[in-house]
C-alpha positions in Angstrom: 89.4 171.0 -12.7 90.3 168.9 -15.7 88.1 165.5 -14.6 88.1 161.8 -16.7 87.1 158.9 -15.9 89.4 155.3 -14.8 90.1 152.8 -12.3 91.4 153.5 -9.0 93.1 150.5 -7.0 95.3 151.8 -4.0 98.2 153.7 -5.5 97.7 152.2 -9.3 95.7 154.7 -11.6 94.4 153.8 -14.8 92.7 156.0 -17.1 90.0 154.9 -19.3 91.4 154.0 -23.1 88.5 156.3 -24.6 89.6 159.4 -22.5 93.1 158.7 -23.3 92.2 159.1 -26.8 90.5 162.1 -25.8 93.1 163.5 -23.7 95.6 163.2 -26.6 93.9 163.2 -29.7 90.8 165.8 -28.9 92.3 168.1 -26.1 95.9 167.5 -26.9 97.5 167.9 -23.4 100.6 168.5 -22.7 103.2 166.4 -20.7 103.3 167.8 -16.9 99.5 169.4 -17.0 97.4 169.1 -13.6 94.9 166.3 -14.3 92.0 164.3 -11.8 90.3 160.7 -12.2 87.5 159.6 -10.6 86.4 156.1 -10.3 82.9 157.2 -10.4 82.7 155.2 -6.7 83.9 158.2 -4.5 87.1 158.3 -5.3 89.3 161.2 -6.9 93.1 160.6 -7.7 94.8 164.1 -8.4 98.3 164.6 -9.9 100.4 165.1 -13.0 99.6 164.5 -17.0 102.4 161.9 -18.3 101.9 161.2 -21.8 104.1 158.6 -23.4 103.2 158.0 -27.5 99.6 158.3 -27.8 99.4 156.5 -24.1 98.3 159.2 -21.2 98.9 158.1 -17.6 98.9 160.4 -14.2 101.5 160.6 -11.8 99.6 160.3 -8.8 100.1 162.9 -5.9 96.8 162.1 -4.1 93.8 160.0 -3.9 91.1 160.6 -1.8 88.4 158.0 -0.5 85.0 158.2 0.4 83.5 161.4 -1.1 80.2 162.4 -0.3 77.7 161.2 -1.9 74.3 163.2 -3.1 71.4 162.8 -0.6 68.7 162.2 -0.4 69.3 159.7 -3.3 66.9 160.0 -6.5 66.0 157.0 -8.6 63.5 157.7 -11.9 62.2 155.1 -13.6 61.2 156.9 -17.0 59.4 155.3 -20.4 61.5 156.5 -23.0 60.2 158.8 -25.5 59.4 158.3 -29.4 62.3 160.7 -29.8 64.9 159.3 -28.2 66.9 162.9 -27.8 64.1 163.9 -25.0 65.5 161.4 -22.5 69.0 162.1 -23.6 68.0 165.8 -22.7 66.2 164.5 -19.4 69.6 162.2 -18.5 72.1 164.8 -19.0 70.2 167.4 -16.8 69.5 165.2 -14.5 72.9 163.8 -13.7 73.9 167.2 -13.5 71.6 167.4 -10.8 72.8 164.9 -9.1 70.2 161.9 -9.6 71.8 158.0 -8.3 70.0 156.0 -10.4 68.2 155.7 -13.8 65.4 153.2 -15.4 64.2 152.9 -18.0 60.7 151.1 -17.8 58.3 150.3 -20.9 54.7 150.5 -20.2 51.6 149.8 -22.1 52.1 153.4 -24.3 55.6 152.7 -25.1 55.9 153.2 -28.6 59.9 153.0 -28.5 61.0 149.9 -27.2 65.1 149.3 -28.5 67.1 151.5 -26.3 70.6 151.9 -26.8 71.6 151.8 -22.9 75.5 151.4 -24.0 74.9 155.1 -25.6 73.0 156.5 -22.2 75.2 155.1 -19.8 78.1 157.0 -22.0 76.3 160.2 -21.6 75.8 159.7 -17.9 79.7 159.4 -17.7 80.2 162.4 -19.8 77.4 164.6 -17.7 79.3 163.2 -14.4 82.5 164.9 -15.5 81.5 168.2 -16.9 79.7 168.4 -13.4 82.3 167.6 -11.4 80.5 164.1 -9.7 82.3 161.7 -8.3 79.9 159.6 -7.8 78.4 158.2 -11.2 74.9 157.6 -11.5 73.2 153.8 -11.9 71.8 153.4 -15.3 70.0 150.3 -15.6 69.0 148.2 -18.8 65.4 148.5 -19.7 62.6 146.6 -17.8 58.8 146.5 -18.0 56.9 148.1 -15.4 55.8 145.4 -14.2 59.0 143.7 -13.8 60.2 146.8 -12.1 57.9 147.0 -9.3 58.7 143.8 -8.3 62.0 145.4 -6.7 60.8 148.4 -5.5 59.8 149.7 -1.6 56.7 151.0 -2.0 57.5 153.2 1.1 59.5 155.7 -1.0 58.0 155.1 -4.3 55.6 157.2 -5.9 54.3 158.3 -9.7 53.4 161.1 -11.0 50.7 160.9 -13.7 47.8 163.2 -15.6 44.7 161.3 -14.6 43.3 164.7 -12.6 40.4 162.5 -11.3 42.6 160.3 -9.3 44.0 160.7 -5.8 47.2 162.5 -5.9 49.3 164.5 -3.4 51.5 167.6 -4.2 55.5 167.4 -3.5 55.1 169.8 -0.8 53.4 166.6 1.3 56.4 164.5 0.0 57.9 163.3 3.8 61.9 164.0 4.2 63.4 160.4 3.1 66.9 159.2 2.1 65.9 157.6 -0.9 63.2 157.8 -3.3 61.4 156.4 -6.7 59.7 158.1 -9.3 58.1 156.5 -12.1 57.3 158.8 -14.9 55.5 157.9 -18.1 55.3 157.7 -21.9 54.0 160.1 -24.0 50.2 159.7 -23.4 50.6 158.9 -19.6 49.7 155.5 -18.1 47.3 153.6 -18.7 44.5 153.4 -16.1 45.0 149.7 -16.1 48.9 150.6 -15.1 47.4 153.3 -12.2 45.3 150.9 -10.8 48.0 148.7 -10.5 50.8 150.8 -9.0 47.9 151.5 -6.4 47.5 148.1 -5.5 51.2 148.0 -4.9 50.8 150.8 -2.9 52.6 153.2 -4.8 50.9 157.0 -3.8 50.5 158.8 -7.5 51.8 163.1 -6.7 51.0 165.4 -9.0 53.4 168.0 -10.4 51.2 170.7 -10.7 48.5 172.7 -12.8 50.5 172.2 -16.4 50.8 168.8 -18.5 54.4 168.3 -18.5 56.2 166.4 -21.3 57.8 163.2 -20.1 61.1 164.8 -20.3 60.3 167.7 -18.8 58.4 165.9 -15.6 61.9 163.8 -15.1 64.0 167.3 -15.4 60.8 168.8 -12.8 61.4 166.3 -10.1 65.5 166.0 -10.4 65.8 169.9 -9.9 62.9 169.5 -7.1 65.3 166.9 -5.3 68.6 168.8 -6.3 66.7 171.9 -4.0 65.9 169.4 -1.2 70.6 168.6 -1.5 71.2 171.9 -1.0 
């Protein structure tokens, strides 16, 4: 399945200007090819490849409403890393694996605080596509942590952090919920200032087992953990 991304509304298709310029410039179809646009909202229109100049446009034989979407639904909250390429790595895999929802959250360790979200939500698209969703994950603009947990249910919110001597439950004891928050931290972990306040807001701290993960690596840990929970 050839997938890009557009606007869907009723019978009227319209494919995003970037992947028209992709479609004829970088793939160079051809006139008449089987094509697909999602709206990234649930909905996949299917038909026919017309390109007129360097304009391409589908011929729509079929649009279909209300696809599935993933459950139960995974939000991260992740402090991004001093190289920014980790969480590229750890937002491409993780929309493969079919996470909703994306924060970025800066805590007291930050070190990187300008993130380009314009550039992540792009690769979030791009990840959607080559995996076939037609639901697109939510990539939020940056927030401190605080700031975050001021939306948040602590019900089906937890974090996972190092601090070995603290309370902290394995994923096995993790009860079956439609939605749920991780917060995962910067390179050096929390602060304990930060733990004890996620614990007053009643957020439970899980651990992800015996090894000290990478902050990338814990966010790509608990996406595939979910993505096993989907299937």
């Amino acid at each position: 399945m050839k997938l890009f991304y557009g606007e869907i509304a009723e019978q009227k298709v319209t494919i995003n200007d970037e992947e028209q310029q992709h479609i004829v410039k970088v793939l160079r179809m051809k006139d008449g090819e089987d094509i697909h646009v999602t709206d990234g909202k649930g909905k996949l229109a299917s038909g026919k490849l017309i390109i007129e100049g360097k304009k391409a446009g589908i011929e729509v034989s079929e649009i279909k409403e209300n696809l599935p979407e993933f459950n139960p639904k995974l939000h991260i909250a992740i402090a991004p890393t001093k190289n920014i390429d980790r969480i590229e790595f750890f937002v491409e895999k993780a929309v493969e694996m079919g996470i909703s929802e994306i924060s970025i959250i800066i805590t007291e360790k930050t070190e990187r605080k300008n993130i380009n979200i314009d550039k992540i939500r792009k690769q979030a698209v791009a990840a959607s596509k080559q995996s076939l969703r037609f639901h697109f994950p939510v990539i939020n603009d940056a927030v401190k942590l605080t700031d975050f947990l001021k939306g948040v249910n602590p019900e089906n919110t937890f974090v996972a952090h190092c601090h070995e001597n603290l309370e902290r439950i394995g994923l096995k004891n993790i009860p079956s919920l439609e939605q749920i928050t991780f917060l995962i931290g910067p390179e050096g972990d929390f602060s304990e200032k930060e733990i004890a306040f996620l614990a007053e807001n009643k957020v439970r701290a899980v651990s992800l087992g015996n090894q000290r993960l990478r902050t990338e690596t814990a966010g790509v840990f608990v996406a595939a953990w979910n993505y096993y929970n989907m299937i």
